[in-house]
N, C-alpha and C positions, 0 to 999 in steps of 0.2 A: 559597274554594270550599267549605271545609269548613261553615265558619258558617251558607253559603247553607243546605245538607244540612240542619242539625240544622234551622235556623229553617223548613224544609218537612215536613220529621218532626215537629216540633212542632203547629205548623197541620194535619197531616194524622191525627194524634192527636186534636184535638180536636176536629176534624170528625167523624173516628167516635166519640168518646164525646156527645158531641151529638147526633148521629141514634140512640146507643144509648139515651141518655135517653127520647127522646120518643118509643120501642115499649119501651110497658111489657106486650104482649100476650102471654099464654101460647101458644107452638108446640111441635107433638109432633117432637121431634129424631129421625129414623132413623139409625141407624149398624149396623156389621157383625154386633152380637150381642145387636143389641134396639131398642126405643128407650124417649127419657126425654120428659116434659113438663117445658119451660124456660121461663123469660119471653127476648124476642127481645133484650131488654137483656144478656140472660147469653151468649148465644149470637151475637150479634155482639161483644162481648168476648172471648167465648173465641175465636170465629175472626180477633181482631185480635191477640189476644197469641199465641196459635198461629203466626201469619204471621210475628210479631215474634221468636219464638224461633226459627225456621226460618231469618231473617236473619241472626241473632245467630250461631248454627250455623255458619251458609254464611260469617259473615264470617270468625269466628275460622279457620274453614277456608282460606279465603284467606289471614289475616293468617299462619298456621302455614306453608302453602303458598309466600307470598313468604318468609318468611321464611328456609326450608329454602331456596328458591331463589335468594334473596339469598347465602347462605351457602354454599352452591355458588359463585355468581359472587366471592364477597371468596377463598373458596377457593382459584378457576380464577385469581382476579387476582395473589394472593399466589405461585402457582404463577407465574403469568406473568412477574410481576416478578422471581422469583428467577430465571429463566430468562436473563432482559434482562442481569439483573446478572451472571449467569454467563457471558452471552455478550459481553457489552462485557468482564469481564475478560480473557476470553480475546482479543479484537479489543487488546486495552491488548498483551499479550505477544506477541500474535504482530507487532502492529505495533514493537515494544522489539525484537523478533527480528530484522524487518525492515530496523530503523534500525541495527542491530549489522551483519547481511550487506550493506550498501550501505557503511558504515563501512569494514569491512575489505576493500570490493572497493574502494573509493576509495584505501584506502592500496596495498594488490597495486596499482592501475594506476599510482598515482605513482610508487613502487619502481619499477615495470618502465619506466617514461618516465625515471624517472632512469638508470637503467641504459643502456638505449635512448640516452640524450643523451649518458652516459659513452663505451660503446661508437661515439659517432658520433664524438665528437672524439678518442679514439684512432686511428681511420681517419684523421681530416680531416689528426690531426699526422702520422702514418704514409705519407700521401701524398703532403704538406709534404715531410718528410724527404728522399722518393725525388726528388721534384721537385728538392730540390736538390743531391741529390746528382748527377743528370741532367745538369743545369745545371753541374755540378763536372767534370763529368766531361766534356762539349761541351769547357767553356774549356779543360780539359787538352788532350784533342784536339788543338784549338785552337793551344795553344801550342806542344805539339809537332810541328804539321805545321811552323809560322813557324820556329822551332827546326830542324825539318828542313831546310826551303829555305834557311836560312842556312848548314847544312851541306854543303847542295849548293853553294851560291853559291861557299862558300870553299873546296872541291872545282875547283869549275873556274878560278878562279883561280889555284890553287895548281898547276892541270894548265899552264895558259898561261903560267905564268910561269918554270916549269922545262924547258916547252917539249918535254915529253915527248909522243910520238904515243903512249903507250899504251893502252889500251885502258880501259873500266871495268873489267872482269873481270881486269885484269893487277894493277889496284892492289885492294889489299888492303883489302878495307870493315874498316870502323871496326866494333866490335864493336856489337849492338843492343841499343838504353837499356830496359830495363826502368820498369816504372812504379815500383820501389821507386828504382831508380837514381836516379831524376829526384827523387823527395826526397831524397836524403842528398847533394845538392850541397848 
């Protein structure tokens, strides 16, 4: 694109010094604070490289222009960037933070499930226990009501066979077994 540029600056150069060639006529030039007699040859030169410098001017003006404004933007970029990287660091820690508070609440919850699972199986044994002790306690029952009936049994046998009418309340009850009694046979 550029190449195109110069090679039509070029051709467009030498088209006006071409037509400045061939008016070789003297014209009276007016300007602000008099005027001069020029040939039309000087006078379209001077108004080509006038134009020319005017370009030159405007461009440098621009090239200074982007330039400052480029240098603003690598500025605003470099700015930007530092920003990025400051915020990604902080996104780095506070996600390190994140993964530490999930870490320690992962372990708090296991502790407390262990715990939780300890306290459940001292219940489960502690219920156990009472159960059999229940169950220990039924067969005692148990064995001492059987126990009793055979006390009775031999009670009235023992009434029938001495032949006594006396009464229950006349014979003397047998003293009452305690639960220790009944182990220390």
């Amino acid at each position: 694109m550029r190449t195109v540029f110069i090679v039509l600056m070029i051709l467009l150069a030498l088209a006006i010094a071409a037509v400045a060639v061939l008016n070789n006529e003297i014209v009276t030039l007016n300007y602000l604070f008099g005027q001069a007699d020029l040939t039309l040859f000087a006078v379209i030169l001077g108004s080509s490289l006038a134009g020319i410098l005017i370009m030159v001017f405007f461009g440098i003006y621009r090239s200074i222009h982007n330039y400052i404004k480029s240098e603003s933007e690598r500025n605003l970029k470099k700015e930007l960037q530092r920003r990025v990287k400051s915020l990604e660091d902080e996104k780095k820690k506070l996600q390190d933070e994140l993964d530490k508070l999930q870490k320690e609440r992962e372990k708090a919850a296991a502790k407390e499930y262990a715990e939780l699972e300890a306290e459940k199986e001292k219940l489960e044994d502690e219920l156990n226990r009472q159960r059999k002790e229940r169950e220990d306690a039924i067969k005692e029952q148990a064995e001492l009501g059987v126990e009793k009936e055979k006390l009775e049994e031999e009670l009235r046998k023992q009434q029938k066979e001495h032949g006594s009418l006396e009464t229950q309340d006349d014979i003397a009850k047998p003293p009452k077994k305690g639960f220790w009694d009944f182990l220390k046979r």
